[in-house]
BAFI-3210 file (N, C-alpha, C; in Angstrom, 3 decimals, decimal comma, padded with zeros to 6 digits):
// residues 173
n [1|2|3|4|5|6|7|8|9|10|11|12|13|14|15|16|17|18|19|20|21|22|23|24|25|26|27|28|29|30|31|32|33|34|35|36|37|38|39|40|41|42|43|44|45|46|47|48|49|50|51|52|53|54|55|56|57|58|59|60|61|62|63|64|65|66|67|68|69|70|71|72|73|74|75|76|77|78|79|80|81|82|83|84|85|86|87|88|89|90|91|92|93|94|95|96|97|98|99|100|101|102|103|104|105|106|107|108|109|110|111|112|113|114|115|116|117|118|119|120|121|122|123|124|125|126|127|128|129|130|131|132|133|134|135|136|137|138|139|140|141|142|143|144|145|146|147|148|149|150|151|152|153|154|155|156|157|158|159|160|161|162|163|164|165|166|167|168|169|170|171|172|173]
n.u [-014,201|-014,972|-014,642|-016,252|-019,203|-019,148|-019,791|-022,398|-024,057|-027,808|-028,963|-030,675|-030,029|-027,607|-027,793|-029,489|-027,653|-026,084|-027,035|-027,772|-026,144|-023,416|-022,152|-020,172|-021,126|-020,211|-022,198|-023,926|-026,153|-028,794|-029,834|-031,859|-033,959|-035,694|-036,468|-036,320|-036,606|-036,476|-033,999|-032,020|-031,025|-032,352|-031,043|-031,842|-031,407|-032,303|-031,994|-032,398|-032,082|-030,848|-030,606|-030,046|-028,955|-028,634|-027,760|-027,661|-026,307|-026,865|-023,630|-022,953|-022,020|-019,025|-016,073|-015,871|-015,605|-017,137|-019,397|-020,171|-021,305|-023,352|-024,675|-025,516|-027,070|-029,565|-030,291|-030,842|-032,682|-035,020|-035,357|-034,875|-036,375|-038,228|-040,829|-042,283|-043,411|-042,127|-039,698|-036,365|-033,405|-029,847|-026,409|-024,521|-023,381|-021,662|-020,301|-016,820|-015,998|-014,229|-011,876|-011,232|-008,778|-008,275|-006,401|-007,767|-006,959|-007,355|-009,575|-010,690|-011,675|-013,195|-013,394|-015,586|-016,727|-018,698|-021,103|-024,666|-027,683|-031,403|-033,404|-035,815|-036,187|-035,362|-033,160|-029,910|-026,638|-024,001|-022,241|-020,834|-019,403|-018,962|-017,387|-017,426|-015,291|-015,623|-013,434|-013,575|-015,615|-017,816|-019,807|-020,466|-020,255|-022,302|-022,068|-024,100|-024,034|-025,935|-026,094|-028,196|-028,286|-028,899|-027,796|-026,304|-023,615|-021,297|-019,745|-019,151|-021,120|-020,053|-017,474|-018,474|-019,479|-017,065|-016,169|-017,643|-017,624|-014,863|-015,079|-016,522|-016,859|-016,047|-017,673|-015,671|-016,040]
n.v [017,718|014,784|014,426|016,480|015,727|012,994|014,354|015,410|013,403|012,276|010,751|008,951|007,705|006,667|004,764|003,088|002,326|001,360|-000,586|-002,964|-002,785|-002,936|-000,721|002,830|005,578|008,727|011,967|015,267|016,676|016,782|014,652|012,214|009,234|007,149|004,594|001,365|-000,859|-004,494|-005,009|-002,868|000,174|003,114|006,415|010,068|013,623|016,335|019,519|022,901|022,705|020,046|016,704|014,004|010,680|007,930|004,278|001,576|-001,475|-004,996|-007,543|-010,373|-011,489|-012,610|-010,056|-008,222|-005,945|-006,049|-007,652|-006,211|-003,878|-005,255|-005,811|-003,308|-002,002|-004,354|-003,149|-000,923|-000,963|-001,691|000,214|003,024|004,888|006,801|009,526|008,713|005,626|002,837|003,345|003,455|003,296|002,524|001,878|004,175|001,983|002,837|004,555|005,912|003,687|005,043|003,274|002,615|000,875|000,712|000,172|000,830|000,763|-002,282|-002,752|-003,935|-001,607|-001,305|001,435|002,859|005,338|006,662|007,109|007,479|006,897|007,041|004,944|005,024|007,376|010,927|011,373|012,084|011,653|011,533|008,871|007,618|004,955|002,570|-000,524|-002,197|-004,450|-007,153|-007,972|-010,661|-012,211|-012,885|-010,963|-008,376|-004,846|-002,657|000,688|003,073|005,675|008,138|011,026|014,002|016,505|018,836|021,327|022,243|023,657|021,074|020,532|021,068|019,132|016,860|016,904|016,871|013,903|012,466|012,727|011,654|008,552|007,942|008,498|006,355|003,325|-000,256|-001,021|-001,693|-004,828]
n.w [000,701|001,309|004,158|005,051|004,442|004,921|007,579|007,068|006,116|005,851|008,798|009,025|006,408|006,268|009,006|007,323|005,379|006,453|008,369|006,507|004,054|005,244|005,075|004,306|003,699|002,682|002,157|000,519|002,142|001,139|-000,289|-000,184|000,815|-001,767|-002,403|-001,953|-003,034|-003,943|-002,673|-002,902|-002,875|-003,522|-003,633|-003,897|-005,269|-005,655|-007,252|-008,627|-011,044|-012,017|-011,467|-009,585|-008,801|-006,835|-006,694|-004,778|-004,173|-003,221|-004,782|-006,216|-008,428|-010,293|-010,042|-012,434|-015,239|-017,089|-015,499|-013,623|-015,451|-016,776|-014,397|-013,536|-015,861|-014,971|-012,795|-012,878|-015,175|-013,457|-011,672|-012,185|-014,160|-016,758|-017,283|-019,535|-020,466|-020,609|-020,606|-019,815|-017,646|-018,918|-019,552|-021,639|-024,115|-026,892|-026,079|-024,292|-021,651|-018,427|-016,595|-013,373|-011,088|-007,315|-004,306|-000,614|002,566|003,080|001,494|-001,669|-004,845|-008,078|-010,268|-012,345|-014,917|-017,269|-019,719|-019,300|-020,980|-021,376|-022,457|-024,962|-024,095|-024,867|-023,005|-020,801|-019,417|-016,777|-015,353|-012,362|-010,667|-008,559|-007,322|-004,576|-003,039|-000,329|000,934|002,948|002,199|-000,645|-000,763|-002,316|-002,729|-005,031|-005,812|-008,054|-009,480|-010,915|-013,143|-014,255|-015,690|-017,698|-019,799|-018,257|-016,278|-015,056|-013,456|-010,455|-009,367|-010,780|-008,957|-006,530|-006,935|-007,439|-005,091|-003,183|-004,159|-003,634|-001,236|000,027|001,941|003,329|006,503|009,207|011,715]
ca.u [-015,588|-015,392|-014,982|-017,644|-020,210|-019,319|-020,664|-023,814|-024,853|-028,605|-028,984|-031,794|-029,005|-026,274|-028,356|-029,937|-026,687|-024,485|-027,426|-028,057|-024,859|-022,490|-021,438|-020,085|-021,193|-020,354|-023,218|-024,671|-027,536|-029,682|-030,111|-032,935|-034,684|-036,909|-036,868|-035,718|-037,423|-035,831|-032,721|-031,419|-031,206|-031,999|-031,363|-031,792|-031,146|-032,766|-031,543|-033,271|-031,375|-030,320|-031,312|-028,940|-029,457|-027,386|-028,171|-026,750|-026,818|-025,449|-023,330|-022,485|-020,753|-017,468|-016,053|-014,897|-016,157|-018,466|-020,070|-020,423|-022,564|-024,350|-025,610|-026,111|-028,205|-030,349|-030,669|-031,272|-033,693|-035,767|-035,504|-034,839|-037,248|-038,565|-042,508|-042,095|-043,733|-041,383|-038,430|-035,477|-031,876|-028,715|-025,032|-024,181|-022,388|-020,892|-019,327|-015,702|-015,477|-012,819|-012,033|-009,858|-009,240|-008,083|-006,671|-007,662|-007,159|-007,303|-010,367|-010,334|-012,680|-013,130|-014,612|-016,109|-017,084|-018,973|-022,230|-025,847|-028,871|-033,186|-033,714|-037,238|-036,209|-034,480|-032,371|-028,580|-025,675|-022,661|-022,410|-019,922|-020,073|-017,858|-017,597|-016,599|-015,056|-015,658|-012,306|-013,653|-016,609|-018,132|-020,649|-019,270|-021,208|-021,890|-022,989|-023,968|-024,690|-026,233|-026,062|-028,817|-027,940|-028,776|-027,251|-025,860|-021,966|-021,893|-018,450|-019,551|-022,031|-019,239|-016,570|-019,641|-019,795|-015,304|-015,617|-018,944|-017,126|-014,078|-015,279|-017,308|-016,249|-017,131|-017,549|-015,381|-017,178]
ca.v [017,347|013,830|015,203|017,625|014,817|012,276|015,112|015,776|012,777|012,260|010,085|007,868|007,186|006,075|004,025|001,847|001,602|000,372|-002,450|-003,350|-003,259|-002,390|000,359|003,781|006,498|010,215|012,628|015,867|016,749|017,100|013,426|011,307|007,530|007,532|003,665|000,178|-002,149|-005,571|-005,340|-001,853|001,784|004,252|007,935|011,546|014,523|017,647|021,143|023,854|022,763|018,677|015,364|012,875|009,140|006,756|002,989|000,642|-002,960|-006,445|-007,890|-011,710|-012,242|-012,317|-008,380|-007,470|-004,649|-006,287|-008,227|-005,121|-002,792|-006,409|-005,932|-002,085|-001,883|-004,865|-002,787|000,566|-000,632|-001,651|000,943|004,359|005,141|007,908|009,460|007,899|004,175|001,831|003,968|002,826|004,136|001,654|002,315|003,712|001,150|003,119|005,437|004,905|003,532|005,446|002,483|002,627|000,308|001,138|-000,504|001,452|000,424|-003,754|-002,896|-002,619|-001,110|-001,084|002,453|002,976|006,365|007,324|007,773|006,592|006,966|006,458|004,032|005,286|009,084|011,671|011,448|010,816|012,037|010,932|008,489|006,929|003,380|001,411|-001,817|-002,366|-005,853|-007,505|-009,187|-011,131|-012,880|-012,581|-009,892|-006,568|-003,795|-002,069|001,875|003,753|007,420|009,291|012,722|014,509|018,463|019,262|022,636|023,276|022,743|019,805|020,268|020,674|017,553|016,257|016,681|015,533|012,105|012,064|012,885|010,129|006,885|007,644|007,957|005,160|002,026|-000,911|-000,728|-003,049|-004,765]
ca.w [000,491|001,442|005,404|005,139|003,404|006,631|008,790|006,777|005,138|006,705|009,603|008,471|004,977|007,538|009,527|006,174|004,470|007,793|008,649|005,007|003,437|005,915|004,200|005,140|002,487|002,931|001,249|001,314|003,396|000,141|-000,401|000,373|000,296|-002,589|-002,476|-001,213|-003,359|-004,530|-001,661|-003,181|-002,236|-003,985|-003,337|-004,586|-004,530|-006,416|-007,824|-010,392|-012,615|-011,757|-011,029|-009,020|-008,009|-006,165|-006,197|-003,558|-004,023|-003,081|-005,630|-005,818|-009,164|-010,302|-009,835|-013,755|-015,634|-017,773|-015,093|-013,071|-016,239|-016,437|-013,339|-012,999|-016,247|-014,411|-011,797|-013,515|-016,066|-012,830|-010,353|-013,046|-015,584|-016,799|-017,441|-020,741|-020,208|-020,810|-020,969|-018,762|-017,525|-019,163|-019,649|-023,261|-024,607|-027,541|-025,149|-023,812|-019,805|-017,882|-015,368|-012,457|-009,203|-006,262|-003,041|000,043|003,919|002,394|000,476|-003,290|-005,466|-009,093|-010,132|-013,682|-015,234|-018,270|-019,790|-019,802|-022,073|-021,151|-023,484|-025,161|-023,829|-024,880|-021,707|-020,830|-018,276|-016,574|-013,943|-011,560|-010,041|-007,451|-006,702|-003,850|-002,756|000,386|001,237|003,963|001,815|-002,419|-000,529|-002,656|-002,858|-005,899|-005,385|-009,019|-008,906|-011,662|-012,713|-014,859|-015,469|-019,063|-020,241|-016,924|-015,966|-013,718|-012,369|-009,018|-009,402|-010,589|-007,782|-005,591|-007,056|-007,176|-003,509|-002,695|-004,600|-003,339|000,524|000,121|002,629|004,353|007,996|010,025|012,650]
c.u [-015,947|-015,655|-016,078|-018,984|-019,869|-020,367|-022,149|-024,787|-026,153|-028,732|-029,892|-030,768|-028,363|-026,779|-028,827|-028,318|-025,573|-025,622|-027,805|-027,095|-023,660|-021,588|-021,452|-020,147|-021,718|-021,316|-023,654|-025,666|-029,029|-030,346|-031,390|-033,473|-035,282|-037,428|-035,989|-036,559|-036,027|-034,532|-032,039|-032,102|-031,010|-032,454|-031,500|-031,575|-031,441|-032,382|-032,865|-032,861|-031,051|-030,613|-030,275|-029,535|-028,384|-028,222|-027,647|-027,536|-025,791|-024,835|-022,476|-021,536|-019,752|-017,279|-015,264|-015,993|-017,518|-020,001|-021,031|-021,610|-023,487|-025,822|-026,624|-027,099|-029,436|-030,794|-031,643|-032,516|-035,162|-036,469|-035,379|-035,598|-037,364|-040,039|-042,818|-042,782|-042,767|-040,061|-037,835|-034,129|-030,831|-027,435|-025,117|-023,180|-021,524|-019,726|-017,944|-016,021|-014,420|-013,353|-011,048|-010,235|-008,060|-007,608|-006,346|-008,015|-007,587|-008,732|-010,320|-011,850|-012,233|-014,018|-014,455|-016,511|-017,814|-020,339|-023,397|-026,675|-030,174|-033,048|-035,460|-037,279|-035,402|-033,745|-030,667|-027,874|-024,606|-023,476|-021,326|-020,369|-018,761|-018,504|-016,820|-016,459|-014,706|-014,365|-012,364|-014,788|-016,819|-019,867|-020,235|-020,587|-021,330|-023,215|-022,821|-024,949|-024,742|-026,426|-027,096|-029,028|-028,130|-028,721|-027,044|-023,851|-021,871|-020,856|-018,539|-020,379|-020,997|-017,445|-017,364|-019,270|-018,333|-015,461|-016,953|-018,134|-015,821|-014,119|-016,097|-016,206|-017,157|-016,676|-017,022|-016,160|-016,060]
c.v [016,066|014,111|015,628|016,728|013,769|012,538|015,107|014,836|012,201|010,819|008,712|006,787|006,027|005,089|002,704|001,594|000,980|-000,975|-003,064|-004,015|-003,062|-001,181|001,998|004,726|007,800|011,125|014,048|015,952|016,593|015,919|013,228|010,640|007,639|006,159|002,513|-000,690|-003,572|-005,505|-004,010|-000,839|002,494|005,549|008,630|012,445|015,528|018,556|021,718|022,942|021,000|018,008|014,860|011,804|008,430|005,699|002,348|-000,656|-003,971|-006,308|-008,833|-011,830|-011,575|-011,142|-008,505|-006,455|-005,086|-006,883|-006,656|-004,158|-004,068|-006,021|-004,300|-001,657|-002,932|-004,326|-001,531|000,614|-001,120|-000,746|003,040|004,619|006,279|008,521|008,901|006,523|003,576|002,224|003,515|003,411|002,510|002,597|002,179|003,032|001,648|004,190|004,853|004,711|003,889|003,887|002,378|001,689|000,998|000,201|000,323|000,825|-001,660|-003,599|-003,001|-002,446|-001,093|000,457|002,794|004,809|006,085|007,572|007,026|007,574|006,416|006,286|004,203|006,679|009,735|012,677|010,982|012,105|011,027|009,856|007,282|006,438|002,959|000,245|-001,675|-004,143|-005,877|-008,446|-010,154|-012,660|-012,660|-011,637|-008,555|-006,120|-002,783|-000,549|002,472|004,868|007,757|010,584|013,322|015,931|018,971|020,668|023,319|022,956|022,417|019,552|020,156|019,617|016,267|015,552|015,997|013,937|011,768|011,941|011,818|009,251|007,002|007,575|006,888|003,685|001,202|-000,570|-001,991|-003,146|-005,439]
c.w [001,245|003,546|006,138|004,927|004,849|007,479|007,852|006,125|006,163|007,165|009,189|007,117|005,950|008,172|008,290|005,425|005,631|007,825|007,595|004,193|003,771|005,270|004,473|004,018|002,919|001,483|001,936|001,977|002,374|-000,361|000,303|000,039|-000,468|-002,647|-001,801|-001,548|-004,100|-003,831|-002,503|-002,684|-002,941|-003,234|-004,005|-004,413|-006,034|-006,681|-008,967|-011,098|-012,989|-011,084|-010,399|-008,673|-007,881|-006,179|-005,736|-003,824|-003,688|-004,278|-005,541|-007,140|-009,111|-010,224|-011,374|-014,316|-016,351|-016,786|-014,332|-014,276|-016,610|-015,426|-013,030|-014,173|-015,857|-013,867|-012,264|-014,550|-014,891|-011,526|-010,770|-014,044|-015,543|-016,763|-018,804|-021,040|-020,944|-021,115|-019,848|-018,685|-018,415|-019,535|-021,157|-023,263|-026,107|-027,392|-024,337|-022,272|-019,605|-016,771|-014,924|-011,301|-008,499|-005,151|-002,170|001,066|003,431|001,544|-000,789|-003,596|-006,661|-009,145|-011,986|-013,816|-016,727|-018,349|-019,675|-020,302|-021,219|-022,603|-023,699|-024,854|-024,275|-023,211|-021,612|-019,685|-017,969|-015,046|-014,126|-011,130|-009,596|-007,107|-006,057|-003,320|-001,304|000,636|002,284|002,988|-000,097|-002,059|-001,029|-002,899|-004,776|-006,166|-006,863|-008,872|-010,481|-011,876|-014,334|-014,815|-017,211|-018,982|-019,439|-017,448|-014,348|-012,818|-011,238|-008,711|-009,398|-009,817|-006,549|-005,648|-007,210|-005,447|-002,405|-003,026|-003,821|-001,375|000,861|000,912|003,166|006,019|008,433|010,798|013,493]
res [x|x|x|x|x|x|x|x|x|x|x|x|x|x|x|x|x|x|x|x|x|x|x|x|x|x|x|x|x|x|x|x|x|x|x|x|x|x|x|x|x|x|x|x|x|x|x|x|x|x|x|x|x|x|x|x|x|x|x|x|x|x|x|x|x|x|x|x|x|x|x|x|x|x|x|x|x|x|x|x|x|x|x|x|x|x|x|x|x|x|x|x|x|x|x|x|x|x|x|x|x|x|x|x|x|x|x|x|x|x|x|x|x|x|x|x|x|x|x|x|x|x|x|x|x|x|x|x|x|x|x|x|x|x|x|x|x|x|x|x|x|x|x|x|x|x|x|x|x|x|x|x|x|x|x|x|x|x|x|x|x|x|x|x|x|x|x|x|x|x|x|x|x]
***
């Protein structure tokens, strides 16, 4: 997948996330910008049946887990809502975090799993998040993908977003 997602992820993506955040993120073809407000990127990507969103952002503090769902419900309760007014995306917090790192090619990455909730909606799904750490600088990236599929099975959504975080890099220069 991650291979295949190299080749197809759209040109316009590739281009904003190399001069933005130097960052090399394989996707299908199905994706696309929906925004770039406040120095983040978000994408999407549609089905019958399922929602997806990726958000790409800097990320200056310290890299630990807490700081990290800190930052991504900051992000999420400004850039995810729902038609709801005042409803917002956050990480359930009574749900467990799978969390794993990683060191690949001198990068590492922390990568998180579990669930979130629209706060004010009857909304929720899975979603994966990497941090990735800049070993050169305290510039890390931190990309969180959501997945919204109610009363589907998301396995394939969810080998998607195993085979996105884990091809996710920075670009040497």
């Amino acid at each position: 997948r991650i291979r295949n997602y190299i080749e197809t992820t759209p040109q316009e993506i590739k281009i904003y996330a190399k001069n933005n955040f130097n960052l090399s993120i394989p996707l299908p073809s199905n994706y696309f910008i929906t925004d770039t407000i406040n120095s983040y990127l978000v994408l999407r990507s549609d089905s019958k049946n399922s929602t997806q969103r990726i958000v790409i952002s800097s990320f200056n503090l310290q890299p630990s887990v807490q700081n990290i769902i800190l930052e991504q419900n900051k992000i999420a309760k400004s850039s995810i809502t729902s038609e709801i007014e005042g409803a917002y995306l956050r990480i359930e917090d009574r749900a467990q975090l799978y969390v794993d790192s990683s060191s690949i090619s001198h990068h590492d990455k922390i990568n998180l799993k579990g669930i979130w909730k629209m706060e004010g909606d009857f909304m929720g799904g899975s979603f994966f998040t990497s941090l990735i750490k800049n070993p050169d600088n305290e510039n890390h990236i931190l990309v969180s993908l959501y997945l919204y599929a109610p009363g589907i099975n998301k396995a394939n959504q969810l080998l998607d977003f195993e085979a996105i975080t884990n091809g996710l890099s920075l670009i040497s220069n």
